[in-house]
VEXSESE-45812 format. One record per residue: residue in one letter; z, y, x of N, C-alpha, C, O, CB in turn. Coordinates in steps of 0.1 Angstrom, whole numbers, plus 5000, padded with zeros to 4 digits. Glycine has a CB too. Example, Ala and Ser with C-alpha at 12.3 -4.5 7.8 and 13.67 -1.06 7.14 Angstrom:
2
A507849435132507849555123507849675132508549675142509049555113;S507149785128507149895137507950005129508050115134505749945141;
***
This chain:
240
X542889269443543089129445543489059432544088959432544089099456;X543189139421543189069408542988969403543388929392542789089402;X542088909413541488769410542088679415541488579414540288749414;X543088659420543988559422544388499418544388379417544488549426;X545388609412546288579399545488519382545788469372547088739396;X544488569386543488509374543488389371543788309362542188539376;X542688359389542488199389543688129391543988019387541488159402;X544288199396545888059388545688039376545287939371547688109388;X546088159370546188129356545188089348545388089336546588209350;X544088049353542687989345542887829350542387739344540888069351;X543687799362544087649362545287659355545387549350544287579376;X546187729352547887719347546787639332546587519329549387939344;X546187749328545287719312544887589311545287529301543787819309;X544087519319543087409323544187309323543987209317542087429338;X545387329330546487219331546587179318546187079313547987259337;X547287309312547487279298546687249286547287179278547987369295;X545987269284544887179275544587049281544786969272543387249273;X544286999293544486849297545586799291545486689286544586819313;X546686859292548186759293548186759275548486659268550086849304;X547786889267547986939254547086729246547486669236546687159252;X545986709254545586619246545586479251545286379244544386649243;X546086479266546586329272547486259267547586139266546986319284;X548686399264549886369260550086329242551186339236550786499265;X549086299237549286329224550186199217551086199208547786359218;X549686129223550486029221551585969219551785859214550385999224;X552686109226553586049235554186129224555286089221553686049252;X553786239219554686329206554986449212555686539207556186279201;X554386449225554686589228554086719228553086739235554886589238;X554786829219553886899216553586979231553986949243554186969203;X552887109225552587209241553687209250554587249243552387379239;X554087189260554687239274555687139275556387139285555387409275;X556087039266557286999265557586859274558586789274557386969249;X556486839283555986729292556686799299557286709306554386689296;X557086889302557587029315559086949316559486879325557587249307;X559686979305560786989302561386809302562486789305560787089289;X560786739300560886539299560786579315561786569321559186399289;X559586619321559286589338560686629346560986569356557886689344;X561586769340562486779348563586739344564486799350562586869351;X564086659336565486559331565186469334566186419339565986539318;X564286389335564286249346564086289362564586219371562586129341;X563386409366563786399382565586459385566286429394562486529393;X565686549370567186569377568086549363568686619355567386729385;X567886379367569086349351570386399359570786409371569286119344;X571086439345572586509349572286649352573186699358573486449363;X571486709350571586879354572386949337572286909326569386969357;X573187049341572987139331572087169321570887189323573087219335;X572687169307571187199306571487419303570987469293570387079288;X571987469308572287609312571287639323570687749323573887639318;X570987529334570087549348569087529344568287529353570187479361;X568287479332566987449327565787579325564687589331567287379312;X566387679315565587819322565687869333564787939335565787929315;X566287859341566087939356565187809362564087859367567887979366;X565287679364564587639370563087639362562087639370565287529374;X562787639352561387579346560987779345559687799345561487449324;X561487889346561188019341560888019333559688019332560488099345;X561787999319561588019305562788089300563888109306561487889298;X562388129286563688199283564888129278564688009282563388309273;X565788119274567188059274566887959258566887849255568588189274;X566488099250565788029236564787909238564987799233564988149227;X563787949244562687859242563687699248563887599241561087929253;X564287739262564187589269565387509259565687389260564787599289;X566087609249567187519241566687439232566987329229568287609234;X565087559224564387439213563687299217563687199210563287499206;X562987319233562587209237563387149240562887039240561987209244;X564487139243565487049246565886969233565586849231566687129253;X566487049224566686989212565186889205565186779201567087119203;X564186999206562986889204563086759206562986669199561886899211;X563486769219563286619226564586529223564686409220563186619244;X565386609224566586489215566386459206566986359203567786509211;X565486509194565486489184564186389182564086329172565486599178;X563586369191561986259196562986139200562486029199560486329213;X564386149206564786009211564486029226564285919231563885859203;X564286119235563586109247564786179254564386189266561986169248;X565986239252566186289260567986309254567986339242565086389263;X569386299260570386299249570886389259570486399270571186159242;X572386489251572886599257574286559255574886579245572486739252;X574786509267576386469265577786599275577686659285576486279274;X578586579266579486669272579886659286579686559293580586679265;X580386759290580886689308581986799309582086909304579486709325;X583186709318584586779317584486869325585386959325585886699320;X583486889334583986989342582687109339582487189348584186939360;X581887099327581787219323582387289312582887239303580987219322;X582287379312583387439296582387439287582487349278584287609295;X581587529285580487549277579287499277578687529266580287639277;X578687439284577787319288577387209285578387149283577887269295;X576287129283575886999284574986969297574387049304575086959272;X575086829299574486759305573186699304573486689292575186699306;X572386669304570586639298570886509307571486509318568786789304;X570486419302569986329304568286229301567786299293570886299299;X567686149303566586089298567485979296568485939302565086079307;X566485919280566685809274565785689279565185709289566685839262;X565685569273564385469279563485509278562685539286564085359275;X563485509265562185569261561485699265560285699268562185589249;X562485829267562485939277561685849289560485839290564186009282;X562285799295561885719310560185659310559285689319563185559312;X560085619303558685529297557685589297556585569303558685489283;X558185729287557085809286556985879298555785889300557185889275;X557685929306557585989322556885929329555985989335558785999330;X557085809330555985709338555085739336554385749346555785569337;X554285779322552785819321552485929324551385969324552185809310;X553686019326553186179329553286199339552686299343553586279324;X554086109349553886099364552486049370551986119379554986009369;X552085949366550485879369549786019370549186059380549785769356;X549886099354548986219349549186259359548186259366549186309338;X550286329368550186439378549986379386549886479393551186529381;X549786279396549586229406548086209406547486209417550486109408;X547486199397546286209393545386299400544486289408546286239383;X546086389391545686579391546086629405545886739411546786689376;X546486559406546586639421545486609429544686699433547786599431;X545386449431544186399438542786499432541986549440544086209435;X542786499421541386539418541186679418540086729418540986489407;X542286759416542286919419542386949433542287069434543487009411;X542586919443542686899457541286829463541286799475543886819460;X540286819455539386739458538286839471538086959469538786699442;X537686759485537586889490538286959499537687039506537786949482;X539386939500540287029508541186969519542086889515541287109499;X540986979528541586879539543386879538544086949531540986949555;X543886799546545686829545545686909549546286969541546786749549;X545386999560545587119569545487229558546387309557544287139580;X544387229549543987349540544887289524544687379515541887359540;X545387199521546287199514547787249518548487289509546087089510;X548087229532549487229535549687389531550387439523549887189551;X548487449542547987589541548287659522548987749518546187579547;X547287599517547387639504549487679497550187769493546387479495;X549387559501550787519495551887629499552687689493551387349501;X551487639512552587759517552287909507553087959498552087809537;X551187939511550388069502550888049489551688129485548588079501;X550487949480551287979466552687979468553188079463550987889455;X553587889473554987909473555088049474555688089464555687829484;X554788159484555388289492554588389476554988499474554788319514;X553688339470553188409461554088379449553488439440551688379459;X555188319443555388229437556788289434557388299423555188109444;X557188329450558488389457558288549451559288609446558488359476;X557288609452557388759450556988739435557488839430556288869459;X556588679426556788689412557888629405558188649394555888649406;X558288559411559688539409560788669410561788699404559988439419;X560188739420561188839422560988869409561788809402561188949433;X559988969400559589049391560288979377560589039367557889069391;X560288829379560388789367562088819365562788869356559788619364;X562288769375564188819375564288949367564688959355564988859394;X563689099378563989189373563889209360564889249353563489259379;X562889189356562489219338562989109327562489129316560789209336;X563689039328564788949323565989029324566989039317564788809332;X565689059332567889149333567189289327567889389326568889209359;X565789309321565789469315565189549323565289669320567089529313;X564389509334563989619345562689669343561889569342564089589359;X562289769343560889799342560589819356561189859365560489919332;X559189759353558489799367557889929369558090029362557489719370;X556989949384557090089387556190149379556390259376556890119401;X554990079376553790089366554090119352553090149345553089979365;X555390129347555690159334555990289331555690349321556690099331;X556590339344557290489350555990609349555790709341557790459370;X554990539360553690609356552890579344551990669343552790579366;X552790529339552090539328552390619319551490699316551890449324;X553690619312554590719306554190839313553190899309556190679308;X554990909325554290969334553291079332553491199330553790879340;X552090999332550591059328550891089313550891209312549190949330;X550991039304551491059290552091179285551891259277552290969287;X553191179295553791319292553191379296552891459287554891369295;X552391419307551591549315550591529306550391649302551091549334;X549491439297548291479292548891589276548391699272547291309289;X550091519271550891549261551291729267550891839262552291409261;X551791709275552091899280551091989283551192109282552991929293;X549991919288548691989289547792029272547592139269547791859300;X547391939263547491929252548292069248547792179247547991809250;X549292029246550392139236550292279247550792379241552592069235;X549792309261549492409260547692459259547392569259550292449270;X546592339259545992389255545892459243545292569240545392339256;X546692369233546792459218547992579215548292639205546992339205;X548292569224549592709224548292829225548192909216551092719244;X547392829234546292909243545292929227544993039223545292779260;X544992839221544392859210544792929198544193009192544092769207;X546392889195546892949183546793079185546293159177548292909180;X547393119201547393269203546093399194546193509187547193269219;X544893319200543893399196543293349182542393409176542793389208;X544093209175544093199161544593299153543993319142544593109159;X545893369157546993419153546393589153546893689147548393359163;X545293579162544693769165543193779150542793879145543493779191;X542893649149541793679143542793679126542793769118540293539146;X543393569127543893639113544593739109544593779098544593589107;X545193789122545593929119544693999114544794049103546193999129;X543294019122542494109121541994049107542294139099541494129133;X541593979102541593929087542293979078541894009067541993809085;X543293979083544394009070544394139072544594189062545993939070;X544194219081543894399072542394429069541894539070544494559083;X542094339067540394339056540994379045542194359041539394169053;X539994439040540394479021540394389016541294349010539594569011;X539394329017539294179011540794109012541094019004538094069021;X541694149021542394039025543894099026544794029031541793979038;X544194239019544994329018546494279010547594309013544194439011;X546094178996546794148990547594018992548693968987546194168980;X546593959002547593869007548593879015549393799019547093789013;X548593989017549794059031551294079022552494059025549094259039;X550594139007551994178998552494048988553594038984551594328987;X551693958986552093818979553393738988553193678998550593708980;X554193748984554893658986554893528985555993468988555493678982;X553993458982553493358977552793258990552793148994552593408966;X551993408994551293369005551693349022551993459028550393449004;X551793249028552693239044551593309050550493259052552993059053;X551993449054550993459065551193469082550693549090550493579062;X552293349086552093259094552193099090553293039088552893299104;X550893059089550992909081551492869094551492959104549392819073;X551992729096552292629105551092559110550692449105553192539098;X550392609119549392509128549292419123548492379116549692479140;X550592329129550792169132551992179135552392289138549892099143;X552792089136553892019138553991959153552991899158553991909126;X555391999159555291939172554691839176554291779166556091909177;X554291789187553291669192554291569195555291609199552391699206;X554191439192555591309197555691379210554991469213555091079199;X556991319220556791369235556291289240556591299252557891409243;X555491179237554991079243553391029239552890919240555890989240;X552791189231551691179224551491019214552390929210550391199236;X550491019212549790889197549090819202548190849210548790939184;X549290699196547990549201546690599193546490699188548490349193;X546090519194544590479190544690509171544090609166544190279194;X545390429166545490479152546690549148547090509137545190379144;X547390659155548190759154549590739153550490829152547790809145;X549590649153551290659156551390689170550590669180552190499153;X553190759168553590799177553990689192554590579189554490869170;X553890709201553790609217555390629221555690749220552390679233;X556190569224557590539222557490469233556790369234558190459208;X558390519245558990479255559590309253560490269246559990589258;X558590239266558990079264560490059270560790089282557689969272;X561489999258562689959257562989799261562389709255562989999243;X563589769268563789649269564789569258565989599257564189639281;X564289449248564889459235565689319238564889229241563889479220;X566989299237567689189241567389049227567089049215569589269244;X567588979232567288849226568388849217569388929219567188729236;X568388749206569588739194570388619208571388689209568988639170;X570588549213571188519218572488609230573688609231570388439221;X571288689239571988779243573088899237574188919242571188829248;X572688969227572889039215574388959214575389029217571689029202;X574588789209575388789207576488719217577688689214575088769198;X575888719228577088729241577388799248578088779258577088669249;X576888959242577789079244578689129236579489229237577189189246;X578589029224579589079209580489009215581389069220579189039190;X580488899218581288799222582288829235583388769232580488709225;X582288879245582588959256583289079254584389119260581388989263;X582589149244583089319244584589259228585089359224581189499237;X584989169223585989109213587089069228588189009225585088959202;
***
């Protein structure tokens, strides 16, 4: 059922290049219509609740935020009853420009719904919400660092093709290791036995990574979850 998730995301795409050149006007660069659309429906939010609600990362939703203060569209005032916090607000001009991106989506709805009765929109609406709801779950997990189950196996197979490997060539050296013997008490091959010079057990090869090699040979390294410079530094901050 791969294709579901496709075709969302081939409209998520289609949204975004519409809005990428409707909006051009207005100064907004990519996604940042996102971020104006939700400080005018919820002037006064945190702006701390801005990635959890839009699912962005903490970095991204701070630069768009600042973006837009810095366009005049949007100002961040203190509030007493948060400690570490601002408040997001829309400015007039913030407001002004919303009016046109509200039309835009009221638009787009009518005409991407084109076709489909209210029964089979309500319908629709439910099905993506509960689809919406289980990727949500995933996005949580892997934000806090969690790998999914598909990471487990893949690695998994890696190591077993990796242990299969190292004993097919264990199976080979063996009978590598019989022919040069028998080599080496050739006459021909007598004086290499008394040279010191000469290893007569050269080194094969060098252990295998435990996670075998990509495509152009580097070693394949168990996927780490790598914390953000923000995170990074609100565990310095915590563990002081």
């Amino acid at each position: 059922m791969k294709e579901v998730l496709r075709e969302i995301e081939a409209i998520a795409r289609c949204s975004e290049e519409i809005s990428s050149v409707e909006f051009k006007h207005l100064k907004l660069s990519r996604g940042l219509h996102l971020y104006l659309t939700f400080v005018c429906e919820n002037p006064g939010e945190p702006a701390g609740l801005v990635p959890d609600r839009l699912k962005v990362k903490r970095a991204a939703a701070a630069r768009a935020l600042r973006k837009l203060e810095d366009e005049g569209l949007v100002i961040q005032r203190e509030a007493p009853d948060l400690r570490k916090d601002k408040r997001v607000y829309p400015t007039e001009q913030g407001k002004s420009a919303y009016l046109f991106i509200r039309d835009e989506g009221e638009y787009s709805d009518l005409s991407s719904l084109r076709g489909l009765s209210p029964e089979e929109t309500a319908e629709l609406l439910d099905l993506l919400y509960r689809v919406r709801i289980n990727v949500e779950k995933d996005w949580r997990f892997v934000q806090k660092g969690g790998r999914r189950p598909y990471i487990h196996e893949y690695y998994d197979r890696l190591v077993a093709a990796d242990a299969h490997e190292e004993e097919e060539n264990g199976e080979h050296g063996v009978s590598s290791e019989t022919e040069q013997a028998a080599a080496g008490r050739s006459p021909g091959n007598l004086h290499n036995a008394a040279d010191p010079a000469v290893d007569p057990n050269p080194d094969l090869d060098s252990e295998a990574p435990p996670y075998g090699r990509n495509q152009d040979g580097s070693e394949v390294s168990l996927w780490t979850y790598e914390e953000t410079k923000e995170q990074d530094a609100k565990r310095l901050r915590d563990s002081e």
